[in-house]
C-alpha positions in Angstrom: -4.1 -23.3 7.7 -1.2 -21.6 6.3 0.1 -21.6 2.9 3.6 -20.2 2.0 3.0 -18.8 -1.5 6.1 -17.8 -3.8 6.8 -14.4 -4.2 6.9 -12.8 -8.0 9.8 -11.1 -7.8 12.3 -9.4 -5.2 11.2 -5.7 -6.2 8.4 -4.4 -8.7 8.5 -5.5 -12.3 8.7 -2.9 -15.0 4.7 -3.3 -15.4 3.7 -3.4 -12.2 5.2 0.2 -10.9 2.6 2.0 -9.0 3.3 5.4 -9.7 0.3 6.3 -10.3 -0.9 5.3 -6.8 1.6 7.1 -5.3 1.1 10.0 -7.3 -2.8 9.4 -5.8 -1.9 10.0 -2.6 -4.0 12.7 -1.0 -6.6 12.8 -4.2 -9.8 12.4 -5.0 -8.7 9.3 -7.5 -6.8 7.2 -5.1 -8.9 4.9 -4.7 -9.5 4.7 -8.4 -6.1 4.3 -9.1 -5.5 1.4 -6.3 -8.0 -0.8 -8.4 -6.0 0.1 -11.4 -3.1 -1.8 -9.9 -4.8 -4.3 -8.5 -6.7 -5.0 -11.7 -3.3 -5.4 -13.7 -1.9 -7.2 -10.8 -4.2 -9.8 -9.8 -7.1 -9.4 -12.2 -9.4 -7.5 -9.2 -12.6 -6.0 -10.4 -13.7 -4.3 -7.1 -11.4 -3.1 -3.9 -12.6 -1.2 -0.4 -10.1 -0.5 2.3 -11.1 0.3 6.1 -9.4 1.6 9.0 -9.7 -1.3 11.7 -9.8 -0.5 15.4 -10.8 -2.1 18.6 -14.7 -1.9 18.2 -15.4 -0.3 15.1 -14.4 -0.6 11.2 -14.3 2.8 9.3 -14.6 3.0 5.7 -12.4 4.4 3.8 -12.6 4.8 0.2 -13.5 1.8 -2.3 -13.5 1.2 -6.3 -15.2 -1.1 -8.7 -14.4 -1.7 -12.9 -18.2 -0.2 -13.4 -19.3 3.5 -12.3 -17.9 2.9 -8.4 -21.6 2.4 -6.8 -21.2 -1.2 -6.5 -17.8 -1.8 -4.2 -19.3 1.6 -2.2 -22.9 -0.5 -1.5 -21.3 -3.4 -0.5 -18.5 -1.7 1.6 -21.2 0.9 3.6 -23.1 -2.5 4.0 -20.1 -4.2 5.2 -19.0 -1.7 8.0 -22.3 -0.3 8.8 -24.4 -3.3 9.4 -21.7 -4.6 11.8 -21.2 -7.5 9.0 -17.9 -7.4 9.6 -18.0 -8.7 13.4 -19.1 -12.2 11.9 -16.6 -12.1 9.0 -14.5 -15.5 9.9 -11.1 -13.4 8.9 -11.5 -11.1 11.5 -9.5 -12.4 14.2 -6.8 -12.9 11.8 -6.9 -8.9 10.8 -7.1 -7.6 14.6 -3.6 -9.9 15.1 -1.7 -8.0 13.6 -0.6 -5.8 16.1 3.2 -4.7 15.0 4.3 -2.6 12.6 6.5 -4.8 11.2 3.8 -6.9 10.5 1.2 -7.9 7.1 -0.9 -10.3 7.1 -2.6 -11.3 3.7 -5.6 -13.4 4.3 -7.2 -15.8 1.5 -11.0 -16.1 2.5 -13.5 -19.1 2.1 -16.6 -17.4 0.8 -18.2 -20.8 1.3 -17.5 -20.6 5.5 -18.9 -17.2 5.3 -22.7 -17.2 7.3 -25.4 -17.8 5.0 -26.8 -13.4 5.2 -23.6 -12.3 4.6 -22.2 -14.5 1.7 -25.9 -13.3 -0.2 -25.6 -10.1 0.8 -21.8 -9.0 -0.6 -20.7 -12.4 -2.4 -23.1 -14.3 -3.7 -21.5 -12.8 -7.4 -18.2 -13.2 -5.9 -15.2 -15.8 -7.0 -13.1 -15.0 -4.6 -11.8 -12.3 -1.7 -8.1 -11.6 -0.6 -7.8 -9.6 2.6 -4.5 -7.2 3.3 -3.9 -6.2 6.5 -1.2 -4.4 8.3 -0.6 -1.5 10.7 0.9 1.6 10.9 1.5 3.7 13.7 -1.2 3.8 15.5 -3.8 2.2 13.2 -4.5 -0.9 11.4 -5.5 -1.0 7.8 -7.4 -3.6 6.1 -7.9 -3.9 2.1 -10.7 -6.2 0.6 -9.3 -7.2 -2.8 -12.3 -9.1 -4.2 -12.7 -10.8 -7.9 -15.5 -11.8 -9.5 -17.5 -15.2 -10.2 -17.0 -14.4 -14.3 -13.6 -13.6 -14.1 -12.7 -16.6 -11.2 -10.0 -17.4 -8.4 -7.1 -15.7 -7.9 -4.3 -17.9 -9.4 -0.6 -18.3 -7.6 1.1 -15.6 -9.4 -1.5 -13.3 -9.2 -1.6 -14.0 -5.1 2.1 -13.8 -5.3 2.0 -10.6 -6.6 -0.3 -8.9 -4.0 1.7 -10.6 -1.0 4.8 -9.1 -2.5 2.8 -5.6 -2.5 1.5 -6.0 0.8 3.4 -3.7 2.3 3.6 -1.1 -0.1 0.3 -1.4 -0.6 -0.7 -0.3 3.6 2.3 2.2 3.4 0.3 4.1 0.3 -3.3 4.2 1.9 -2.0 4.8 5.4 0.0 8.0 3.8 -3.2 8.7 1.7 -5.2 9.1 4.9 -2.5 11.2 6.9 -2.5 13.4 4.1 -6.8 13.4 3.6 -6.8 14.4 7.3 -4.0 17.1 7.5 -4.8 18.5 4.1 -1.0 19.2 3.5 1.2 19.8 -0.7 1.7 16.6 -2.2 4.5 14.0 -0.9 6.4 14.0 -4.3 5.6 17.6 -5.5 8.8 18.6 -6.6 12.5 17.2 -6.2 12.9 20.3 -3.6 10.5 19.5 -1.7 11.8 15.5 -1.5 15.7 17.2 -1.0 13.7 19.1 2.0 12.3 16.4 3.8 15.4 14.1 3.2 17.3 16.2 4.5 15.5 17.1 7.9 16.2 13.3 9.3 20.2 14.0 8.7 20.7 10.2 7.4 22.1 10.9 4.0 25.2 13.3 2.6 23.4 16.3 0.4 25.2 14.3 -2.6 23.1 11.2 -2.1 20.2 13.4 -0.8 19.9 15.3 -4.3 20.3 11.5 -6.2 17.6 10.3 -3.7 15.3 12.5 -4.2 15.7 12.2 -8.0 15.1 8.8 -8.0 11.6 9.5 -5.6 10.6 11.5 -8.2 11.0 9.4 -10.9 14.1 10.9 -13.4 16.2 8.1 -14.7 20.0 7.5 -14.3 20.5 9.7 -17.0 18.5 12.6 -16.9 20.1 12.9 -13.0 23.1 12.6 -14.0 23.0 15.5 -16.7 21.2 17.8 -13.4 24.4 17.1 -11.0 27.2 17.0 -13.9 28.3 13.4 -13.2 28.6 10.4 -14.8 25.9 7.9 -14.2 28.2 5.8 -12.6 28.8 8.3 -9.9 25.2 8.6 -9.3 24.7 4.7 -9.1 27.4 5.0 -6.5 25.8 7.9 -4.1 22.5 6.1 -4.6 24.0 2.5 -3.3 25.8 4.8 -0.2 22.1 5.7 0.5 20.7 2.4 0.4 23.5 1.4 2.9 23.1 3.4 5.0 18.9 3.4 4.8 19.9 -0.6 5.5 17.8 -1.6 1.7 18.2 -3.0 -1.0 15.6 -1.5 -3.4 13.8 1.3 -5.3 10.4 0.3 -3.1 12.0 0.3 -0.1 13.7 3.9 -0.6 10.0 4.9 -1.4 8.7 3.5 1.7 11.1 4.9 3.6 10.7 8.3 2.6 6.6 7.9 2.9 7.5 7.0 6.8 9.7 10.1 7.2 7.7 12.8 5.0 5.9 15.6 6.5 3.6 18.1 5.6 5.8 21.1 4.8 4.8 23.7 8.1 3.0 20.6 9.7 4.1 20.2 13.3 5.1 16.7 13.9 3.9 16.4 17.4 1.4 14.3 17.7 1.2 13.4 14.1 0.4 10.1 13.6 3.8 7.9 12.4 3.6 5.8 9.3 6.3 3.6 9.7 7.2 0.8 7.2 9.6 -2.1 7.9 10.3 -4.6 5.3 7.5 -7.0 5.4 8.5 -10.4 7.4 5.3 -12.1 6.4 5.7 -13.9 2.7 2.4 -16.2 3.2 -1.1 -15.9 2.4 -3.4 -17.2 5.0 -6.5 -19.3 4.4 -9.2 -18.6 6.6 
């Protein structure tokens, strides 16, 4: 059954800006982070996220509100028993085979099979599944809440399917940049003109507001750097979004997440993160 849910918001809210899952990317605390978002988003107390192929399901990181050893249990349970092959979402995660695609998935713990549920849920309110692909791999994240703290409520799954996509863009980037080991996406506002510049889309005017932006200076603190007036620079930045066809801050970020490279990294053969604006505003009940 599918149930269209209302979306908070066209672009993040002032308290909901995860910069510091961005900033993340490619640590040790990503994972850490993620659950700090979710936590202020939805109210989530544990998260684990898995790359999902054809035959198996890979761990990739996870996070609980305690020391950490709880989400990891359950998730090494989850993937290495095989759990997951009987999880009645399943066939609802391996569907999503575009890139274009998210699918956010609202499970009944109460159709789960008896093992299973009293294995990883039996203290469990409710579980939220994310899914969506990049490139070449698909990406699943288990946001789960807990019995004392109850179900999700409309905003709250609102606000996760309006981060859906954001939400895969980050851990998919997170994982190209675990495995190729390369500086940090956002290190500098060089190292954004850099990489901007390489795809040849923008003017080196909107390129040096762009990459301002990525890194977080406001209006007029990039203004003051480039001697213009803050007008000016809200007029280079709109340019940009035209010409990036969007309409928002997050989509500028995802954008440059799908074009960023490691500094020296060959591109050949890398694997392509590529973001499109989510077309899926629903949460699915399964």
């Amino acid at each position: 059954m599918m149930t269209a849910l209302p979306v908070a918001g066209d672009g993040f809210p002032t308290t909901l800006r995860p910069r510091s899952v961005i900033d993340a990317i490619g640590r040790d605390e990503f994972f850490t982070e993620l659950l700090g978002l979710l936590e202020q988003v939805c109210g989530s107390d544990l998260c684990a996220v898995y790359r999902l192929e054809p035959d198996t399901l890979r761990g990739l990181g996870s996070a609980d509100v305690a020391d950490g050893r709880l989400a990891r249990d359950r998730a090494s349970c989850f993937a290495g028993r095989d759990y997951w092959r009987r999880d009645p979402c399943i066939r609802e995660m391996q569907a999503v085979d575009r890139p274009d695609r998210n699918a956010v998935v609202r499970a009944d713990l109460r159709k789960m099979p008896g093992d299973l549920r009293s294995m990883l849920y039996s203290d469990i309110a409710e579980r939220i599944g994310i899914c969506g692909r990049r490139g070449p791999a698909t990406y699943w994240l288990s946001v789960l809440r807990s019995s004392r703290r109850g179900t999700f409520n409309g905003d709250e799954l609102g606000n996760l399917v309006g981060l859906a996509g954001e939400l895969i863009s980050a851990i998919a980037k997170h994982e190209e940049v675990r495995r190729f080991r390369p500086e940090h996406a956002l290190a500098s506002v060089e190292c954004i003109e850099r990489s901007i510049l390489a795809t040849g889309l923008l003017s080196r005017r909107e390129t040096e507001v762009c990459a301002r932006i990525l890194f977080g200076l406001p209006f007029g603190r990039i203004a003051g750097q480039l001697g213009v007036s803050e007008e000016t620079v809200k007029t280079y930045r709109n340019r940009a979004y035209q010409r990036l066809e969007i309409a928002h801050q997050r989509d500028l970020m995802m954008w440059y997440f799908s074009i960023w490279m490691p500094e020296g990294f060959d591109a050949v053969g890398a694997s392509a993160v590529v973001d499109e604006r989510p077309t899926i505003g629903r949460v699915r009940r399964a």
